[in-house]
Backbone and ligand atoms as CSV (ligand in chain L), in Angstrom:
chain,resi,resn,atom,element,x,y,z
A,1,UNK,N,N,76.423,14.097,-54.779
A,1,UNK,CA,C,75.621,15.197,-55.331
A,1,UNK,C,C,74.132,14.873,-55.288
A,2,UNK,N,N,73.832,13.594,-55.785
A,2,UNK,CA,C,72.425,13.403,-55.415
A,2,UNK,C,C,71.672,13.108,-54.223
A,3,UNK,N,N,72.551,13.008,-53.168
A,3,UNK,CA,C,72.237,13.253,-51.744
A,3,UNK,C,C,71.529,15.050,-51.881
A,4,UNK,N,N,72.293,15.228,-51.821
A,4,UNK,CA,C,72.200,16.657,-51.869
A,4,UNK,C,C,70.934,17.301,-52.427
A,5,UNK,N,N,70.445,17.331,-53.493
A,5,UNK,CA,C,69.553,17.177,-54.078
A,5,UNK,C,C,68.139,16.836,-53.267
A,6,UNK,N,N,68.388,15.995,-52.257
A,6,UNK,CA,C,67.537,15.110,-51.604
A,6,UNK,C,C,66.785,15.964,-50.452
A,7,UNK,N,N,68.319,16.379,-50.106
A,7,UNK,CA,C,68.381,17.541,-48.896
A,7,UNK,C,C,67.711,18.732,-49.025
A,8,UNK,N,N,67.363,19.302,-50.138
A,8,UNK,CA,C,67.003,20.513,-50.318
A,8,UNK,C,C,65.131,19.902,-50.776
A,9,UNK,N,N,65.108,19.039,-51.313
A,9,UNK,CA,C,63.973,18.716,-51.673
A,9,UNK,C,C,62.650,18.011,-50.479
A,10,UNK,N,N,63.279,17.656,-49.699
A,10,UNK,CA,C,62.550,17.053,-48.472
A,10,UNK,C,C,61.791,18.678,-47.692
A,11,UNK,N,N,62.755,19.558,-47.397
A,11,UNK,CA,C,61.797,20.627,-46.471
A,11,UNK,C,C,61.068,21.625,-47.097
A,12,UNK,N,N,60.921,21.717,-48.546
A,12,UNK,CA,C,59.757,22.601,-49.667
A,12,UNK,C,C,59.016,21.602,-49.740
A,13,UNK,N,N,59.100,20.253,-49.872
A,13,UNK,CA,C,57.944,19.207,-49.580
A,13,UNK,C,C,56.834,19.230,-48.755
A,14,UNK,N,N,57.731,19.189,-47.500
A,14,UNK,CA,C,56.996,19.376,-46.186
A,14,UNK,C,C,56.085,20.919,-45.609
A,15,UNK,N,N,56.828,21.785,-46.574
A,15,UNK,CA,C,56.362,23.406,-46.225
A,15,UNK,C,C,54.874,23.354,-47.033
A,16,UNK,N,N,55.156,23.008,-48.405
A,16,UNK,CA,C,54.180,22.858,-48.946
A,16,UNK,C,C,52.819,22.244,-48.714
A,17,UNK,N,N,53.256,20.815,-48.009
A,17,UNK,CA,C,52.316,19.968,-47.383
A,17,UNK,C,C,51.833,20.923,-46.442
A,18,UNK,N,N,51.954,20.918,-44.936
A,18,UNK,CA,C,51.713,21.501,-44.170
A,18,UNK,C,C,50.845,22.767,-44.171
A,19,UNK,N,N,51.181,23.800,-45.201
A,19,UNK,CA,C,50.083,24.787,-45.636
A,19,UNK,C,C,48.789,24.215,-45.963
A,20,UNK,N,N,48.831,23.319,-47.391
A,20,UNK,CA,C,47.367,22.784,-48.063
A,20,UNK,C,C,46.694,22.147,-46.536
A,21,UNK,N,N,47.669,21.971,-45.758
A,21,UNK,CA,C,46.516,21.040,-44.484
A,21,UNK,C,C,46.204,21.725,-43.602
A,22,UNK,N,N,46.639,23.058,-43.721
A,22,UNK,CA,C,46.327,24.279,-42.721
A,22,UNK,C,C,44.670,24.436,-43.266
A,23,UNK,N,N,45.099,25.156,-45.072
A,23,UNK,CA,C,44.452,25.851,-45.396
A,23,UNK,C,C,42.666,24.914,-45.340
A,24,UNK,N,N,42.580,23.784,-45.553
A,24,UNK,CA,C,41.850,22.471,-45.599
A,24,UNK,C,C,41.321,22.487,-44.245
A,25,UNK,N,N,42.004,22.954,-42.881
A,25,UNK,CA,C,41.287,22.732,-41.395
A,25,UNK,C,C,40.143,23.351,-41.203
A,26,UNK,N,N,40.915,24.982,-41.595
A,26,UNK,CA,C,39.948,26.099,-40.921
A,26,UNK,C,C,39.439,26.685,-42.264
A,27,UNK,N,N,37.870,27.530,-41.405
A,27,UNK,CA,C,37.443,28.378,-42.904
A,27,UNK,C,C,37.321,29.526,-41.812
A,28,UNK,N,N,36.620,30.568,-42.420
A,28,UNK,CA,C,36.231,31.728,-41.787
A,28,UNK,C,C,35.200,32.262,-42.681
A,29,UNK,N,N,33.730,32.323,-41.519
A,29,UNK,CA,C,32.466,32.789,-42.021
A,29,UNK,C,C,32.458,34.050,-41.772
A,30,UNK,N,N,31.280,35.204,-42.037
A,30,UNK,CA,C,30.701,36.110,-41.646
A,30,UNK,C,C,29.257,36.357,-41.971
A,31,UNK,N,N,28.373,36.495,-41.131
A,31,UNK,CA,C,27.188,36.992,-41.826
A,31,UNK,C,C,26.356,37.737,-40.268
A,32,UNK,N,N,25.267,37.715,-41.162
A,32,UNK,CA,C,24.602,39.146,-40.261
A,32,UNK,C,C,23.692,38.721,-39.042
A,33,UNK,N,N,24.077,38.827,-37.767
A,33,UNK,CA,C,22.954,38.418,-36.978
A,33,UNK,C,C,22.352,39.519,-36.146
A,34,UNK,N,N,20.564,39.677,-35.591
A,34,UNK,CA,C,20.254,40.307,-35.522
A,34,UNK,C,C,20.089,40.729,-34.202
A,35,UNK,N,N,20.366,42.011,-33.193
A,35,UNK,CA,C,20.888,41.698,-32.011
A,35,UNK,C,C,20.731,43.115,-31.429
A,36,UNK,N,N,20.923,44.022,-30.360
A,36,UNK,CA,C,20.963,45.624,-30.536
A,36,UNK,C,C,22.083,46.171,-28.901
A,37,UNK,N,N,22.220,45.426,-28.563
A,37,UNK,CA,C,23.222,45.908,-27.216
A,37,UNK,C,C,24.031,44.454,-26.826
A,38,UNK,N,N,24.809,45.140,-26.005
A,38,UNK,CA,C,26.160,44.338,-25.107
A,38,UNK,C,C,25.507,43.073,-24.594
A,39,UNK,N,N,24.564,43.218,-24.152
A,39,UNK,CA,C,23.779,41.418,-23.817
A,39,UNK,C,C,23.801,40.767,-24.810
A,40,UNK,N,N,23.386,40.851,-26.029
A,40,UNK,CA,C,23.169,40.064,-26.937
A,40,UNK,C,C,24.544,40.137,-27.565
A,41,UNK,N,N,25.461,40.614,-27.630
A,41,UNK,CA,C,26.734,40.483,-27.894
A,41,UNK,C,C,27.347,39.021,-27.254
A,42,UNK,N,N,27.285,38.921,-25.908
A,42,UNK,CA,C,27.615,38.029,-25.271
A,42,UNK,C,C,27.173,36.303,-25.485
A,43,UNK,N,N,25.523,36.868,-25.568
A,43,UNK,CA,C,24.723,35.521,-25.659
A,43,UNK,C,C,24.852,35.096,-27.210
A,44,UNK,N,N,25.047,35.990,-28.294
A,44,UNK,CA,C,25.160,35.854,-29.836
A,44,UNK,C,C,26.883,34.832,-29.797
A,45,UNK,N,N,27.857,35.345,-29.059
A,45,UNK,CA,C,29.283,35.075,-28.976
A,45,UNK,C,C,29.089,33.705,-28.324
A,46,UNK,N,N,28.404,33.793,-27.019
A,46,UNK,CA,C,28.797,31.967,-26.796
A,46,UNK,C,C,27.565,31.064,-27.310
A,47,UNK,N,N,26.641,31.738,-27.909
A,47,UNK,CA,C,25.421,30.442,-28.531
A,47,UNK,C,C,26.644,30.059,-29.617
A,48,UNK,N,N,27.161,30.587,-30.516
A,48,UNK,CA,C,28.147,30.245,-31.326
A,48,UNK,C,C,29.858,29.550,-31.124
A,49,UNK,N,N,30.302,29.465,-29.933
A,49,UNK,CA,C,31.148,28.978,-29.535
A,49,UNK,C,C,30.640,27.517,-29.149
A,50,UNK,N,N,29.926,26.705,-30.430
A,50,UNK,CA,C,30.408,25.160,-30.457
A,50,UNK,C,C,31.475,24.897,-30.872
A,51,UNK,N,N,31.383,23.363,-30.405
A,51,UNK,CA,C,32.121,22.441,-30.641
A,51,UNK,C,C,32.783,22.572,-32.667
A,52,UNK,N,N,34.062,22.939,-32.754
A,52,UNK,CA,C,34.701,23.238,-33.720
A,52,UNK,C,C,35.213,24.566,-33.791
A,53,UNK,N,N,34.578,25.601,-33.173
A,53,UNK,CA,C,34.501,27.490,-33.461
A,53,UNK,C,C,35.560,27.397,-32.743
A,54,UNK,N,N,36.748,27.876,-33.469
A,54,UNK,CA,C,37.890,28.339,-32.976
A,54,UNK,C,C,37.805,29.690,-32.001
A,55,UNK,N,N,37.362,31.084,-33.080
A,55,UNK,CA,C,37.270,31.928,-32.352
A,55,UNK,C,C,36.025,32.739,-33.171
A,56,UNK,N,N,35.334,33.867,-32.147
A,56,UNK,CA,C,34.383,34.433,-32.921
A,56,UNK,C,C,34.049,35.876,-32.252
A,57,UNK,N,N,33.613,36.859,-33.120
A,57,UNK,CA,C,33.398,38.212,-32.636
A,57,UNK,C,C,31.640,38.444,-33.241
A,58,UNK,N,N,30.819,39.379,-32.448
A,58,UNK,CA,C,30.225,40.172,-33.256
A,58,UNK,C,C,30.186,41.057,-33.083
A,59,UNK,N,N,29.887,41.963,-34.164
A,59,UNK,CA,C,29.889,43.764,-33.878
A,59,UNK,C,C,28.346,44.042,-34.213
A,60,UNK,N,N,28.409,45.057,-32.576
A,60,UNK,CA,C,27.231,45.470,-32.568
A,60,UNK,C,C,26.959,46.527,-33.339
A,61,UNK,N,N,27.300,47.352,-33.842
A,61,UNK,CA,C,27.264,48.000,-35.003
A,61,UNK,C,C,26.809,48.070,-36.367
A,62,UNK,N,N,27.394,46.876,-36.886
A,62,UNK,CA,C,27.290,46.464,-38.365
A,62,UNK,C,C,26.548,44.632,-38.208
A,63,UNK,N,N,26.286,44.649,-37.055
A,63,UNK,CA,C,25.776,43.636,-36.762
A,63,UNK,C,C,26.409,41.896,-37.359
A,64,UNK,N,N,27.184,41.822,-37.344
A,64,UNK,CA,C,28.322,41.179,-38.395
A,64,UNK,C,C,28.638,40.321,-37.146
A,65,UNK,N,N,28.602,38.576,-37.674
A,65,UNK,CA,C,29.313,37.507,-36.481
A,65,UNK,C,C,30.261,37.262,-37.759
A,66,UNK,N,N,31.493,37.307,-37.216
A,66,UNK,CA,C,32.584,36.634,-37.942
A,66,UNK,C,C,32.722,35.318,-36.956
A,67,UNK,N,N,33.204,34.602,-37.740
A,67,UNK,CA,C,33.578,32.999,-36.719
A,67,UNK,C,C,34.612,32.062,-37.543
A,68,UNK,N,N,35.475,31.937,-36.824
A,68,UNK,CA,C,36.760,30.997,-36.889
A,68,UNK,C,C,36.614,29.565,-37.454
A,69,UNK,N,N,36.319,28.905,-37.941
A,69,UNK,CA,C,35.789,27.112,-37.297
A,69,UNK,C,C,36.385,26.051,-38.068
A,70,UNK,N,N,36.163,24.770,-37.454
A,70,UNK,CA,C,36.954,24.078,-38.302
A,70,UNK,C,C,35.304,22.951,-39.137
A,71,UNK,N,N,35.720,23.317,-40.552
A,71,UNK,CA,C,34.470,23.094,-41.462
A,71,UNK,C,C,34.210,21.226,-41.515
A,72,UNK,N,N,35.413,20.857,-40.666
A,72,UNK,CA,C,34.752,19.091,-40.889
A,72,UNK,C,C,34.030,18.822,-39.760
A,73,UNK,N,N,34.142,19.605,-38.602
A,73,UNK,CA,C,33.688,19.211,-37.277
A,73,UNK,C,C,32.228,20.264,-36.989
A,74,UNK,N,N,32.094,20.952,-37.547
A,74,UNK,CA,C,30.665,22.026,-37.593
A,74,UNK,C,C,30.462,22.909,-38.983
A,75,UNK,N,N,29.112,22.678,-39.473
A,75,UNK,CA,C,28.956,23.390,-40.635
A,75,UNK,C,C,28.451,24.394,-40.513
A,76,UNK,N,N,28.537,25.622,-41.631
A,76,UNK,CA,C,28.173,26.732,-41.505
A,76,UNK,C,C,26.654,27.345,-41.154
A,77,UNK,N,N,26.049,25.719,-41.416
A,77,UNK,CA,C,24.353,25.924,-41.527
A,77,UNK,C,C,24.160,25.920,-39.947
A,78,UNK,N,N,25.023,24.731,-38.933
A,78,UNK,CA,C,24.710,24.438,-37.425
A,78,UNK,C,C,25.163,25.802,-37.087
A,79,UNK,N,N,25.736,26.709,-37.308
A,79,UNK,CA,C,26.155,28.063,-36.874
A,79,UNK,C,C,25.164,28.816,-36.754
A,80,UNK,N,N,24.604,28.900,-37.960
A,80,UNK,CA,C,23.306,29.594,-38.299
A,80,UNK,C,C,22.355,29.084,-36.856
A,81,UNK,N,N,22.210,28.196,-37.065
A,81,UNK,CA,C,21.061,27.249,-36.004
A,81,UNK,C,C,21.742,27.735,-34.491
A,82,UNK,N,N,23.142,27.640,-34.435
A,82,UNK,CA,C,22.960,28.028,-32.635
A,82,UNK,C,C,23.170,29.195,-32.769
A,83,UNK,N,N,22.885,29.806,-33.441
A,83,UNK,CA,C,22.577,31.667,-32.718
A,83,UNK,C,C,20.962,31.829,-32.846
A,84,UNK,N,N,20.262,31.212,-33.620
A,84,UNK,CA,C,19.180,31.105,-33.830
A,84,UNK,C,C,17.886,30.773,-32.100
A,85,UNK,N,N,18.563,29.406,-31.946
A,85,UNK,CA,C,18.429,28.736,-31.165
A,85,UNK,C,C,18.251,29.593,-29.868
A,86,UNK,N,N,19.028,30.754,-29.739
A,86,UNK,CA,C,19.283,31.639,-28.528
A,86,UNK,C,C,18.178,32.790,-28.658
A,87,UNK,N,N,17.514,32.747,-29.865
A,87,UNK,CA,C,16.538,33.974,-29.791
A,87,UNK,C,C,16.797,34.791,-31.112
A,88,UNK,N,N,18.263,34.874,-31.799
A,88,UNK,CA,C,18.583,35.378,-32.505
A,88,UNK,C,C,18.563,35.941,-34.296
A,89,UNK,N,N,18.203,36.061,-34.685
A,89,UNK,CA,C,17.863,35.336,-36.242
A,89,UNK,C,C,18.852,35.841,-37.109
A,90,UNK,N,N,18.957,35.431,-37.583
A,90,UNK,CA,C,20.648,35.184,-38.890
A,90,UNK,C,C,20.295,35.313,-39.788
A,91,UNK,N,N,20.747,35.861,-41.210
A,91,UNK,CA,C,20.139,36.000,-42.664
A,91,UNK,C,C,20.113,34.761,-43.424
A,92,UNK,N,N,20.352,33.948,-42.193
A,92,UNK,CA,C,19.390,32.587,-42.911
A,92,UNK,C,C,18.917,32.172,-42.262
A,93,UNK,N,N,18.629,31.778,-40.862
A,93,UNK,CA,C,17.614,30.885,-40.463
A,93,UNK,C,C,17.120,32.183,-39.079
A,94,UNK,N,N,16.009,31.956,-38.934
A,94,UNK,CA,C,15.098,33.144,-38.129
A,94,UNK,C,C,14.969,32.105,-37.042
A,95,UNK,N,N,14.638,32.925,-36.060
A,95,UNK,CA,C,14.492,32.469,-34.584
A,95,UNK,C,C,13.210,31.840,-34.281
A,96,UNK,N,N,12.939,30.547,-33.546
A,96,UNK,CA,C,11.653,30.402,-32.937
A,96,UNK,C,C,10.823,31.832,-32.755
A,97,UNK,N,N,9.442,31.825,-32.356
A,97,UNK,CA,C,8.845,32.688,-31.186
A,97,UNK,C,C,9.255,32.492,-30.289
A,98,UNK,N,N,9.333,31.301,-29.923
A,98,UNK,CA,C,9.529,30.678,-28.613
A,98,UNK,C,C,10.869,30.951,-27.992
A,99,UNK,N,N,11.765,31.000,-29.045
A,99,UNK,CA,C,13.202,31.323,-28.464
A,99,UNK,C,C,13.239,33.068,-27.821
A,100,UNK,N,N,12.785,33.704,-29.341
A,100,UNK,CA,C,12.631,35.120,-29.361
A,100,UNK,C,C,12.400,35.458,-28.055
A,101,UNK,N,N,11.080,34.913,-27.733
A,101,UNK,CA,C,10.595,35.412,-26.009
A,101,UNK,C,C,11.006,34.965,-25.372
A,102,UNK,N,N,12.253,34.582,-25.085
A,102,UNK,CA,C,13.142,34.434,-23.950
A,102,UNK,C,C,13.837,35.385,-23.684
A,103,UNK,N,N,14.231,36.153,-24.814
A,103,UNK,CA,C,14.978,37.452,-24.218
A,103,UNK,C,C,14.553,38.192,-23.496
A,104,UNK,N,N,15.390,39.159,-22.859
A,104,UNK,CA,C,15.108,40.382,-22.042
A,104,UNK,C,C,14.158,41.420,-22.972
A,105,UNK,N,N,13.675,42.323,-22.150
A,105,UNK,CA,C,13.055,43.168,-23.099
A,105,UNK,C,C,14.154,44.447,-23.969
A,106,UNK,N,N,15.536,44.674,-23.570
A,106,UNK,CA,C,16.577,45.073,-23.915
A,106,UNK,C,C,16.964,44.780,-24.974
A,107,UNK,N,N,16.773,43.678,-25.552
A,107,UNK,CA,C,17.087,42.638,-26.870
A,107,UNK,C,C,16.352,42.465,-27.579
A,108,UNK,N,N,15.257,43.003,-27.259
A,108,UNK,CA,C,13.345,42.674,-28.251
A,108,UNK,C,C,14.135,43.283,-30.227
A,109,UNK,N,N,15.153,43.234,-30.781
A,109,UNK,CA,C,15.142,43.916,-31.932
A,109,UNK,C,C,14.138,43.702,-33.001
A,110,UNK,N,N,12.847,42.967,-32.884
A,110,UNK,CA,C,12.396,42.981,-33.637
A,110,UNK,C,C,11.104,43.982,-33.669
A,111,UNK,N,N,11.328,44.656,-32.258
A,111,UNK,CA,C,9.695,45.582,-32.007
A,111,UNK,C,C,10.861,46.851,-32.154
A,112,UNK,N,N,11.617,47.086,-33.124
A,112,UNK,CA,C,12.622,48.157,-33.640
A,112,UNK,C,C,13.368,49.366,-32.960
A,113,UNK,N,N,14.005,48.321,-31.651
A,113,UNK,CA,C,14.556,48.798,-30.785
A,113,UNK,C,C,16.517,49.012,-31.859
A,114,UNK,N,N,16.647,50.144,-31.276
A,114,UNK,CA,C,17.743,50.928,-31.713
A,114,UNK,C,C,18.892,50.224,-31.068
A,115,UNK,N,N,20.260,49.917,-31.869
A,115,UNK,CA,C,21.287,50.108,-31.634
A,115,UNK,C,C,21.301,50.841,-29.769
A,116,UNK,N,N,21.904,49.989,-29.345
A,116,UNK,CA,C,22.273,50.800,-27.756
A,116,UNK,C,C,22.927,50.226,-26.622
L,1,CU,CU,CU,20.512,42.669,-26.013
């Protein structure tokens, strides 16, 4: 009987484990980056596909980068920094000049070019 016991207690062990080390890998961010057409969709999506970013979207719309990542191998702040880095500015860290004027003139969103 206390075999038994044993048997049932070993795989709610392991289920249990296995979740807390899921939940512990990955996080999932969102915040606002600033951007206005399908180019900057692209260049916003892979400046952010470092090393850790599982997976990531932004919508050009609501202007919103969601991103996948795993929080021991990249922090939420280096996220901030490589979309930044591309020209982009994030509601926390703002873009060089220097980056800024690398874009196309299609992407200028800060001389209050529209959604397009
Ligand atoms: Cu653009």
């Amino acid at each position: 009987m206390n075999s038994l016991k044993y048997l049932l207690f070993i795989p709610i062990y392991f289920l249990m484990f296995n979740q807390s080390e899921a939940q512990s890998k990955i996080d999932t961010v969102t915040f606002k980056v600033q951007g206005v057409c399908k180019m900057c969709k692209e260049r916003i999506e892979n400046a952010s596909l470092i090393k850790g970013v599982k997976w990531n979207e932004w919508d050009k719309q609501s202007r919103m980068l969601t991103i996948i990542y795993k929080p021991k191998k990249v922090s939420e702040n280096e996220l901030h920094q490589a979309v930044a880095n591309f020209g982009h500015d994030t509601d926390s860290v703002k873009a060089t000049t220097e980056a800024y004027q690398k874009l196309p003139m299609c992407c200028e969103y800060r001389e209050g070019q529209e959604t397009h």
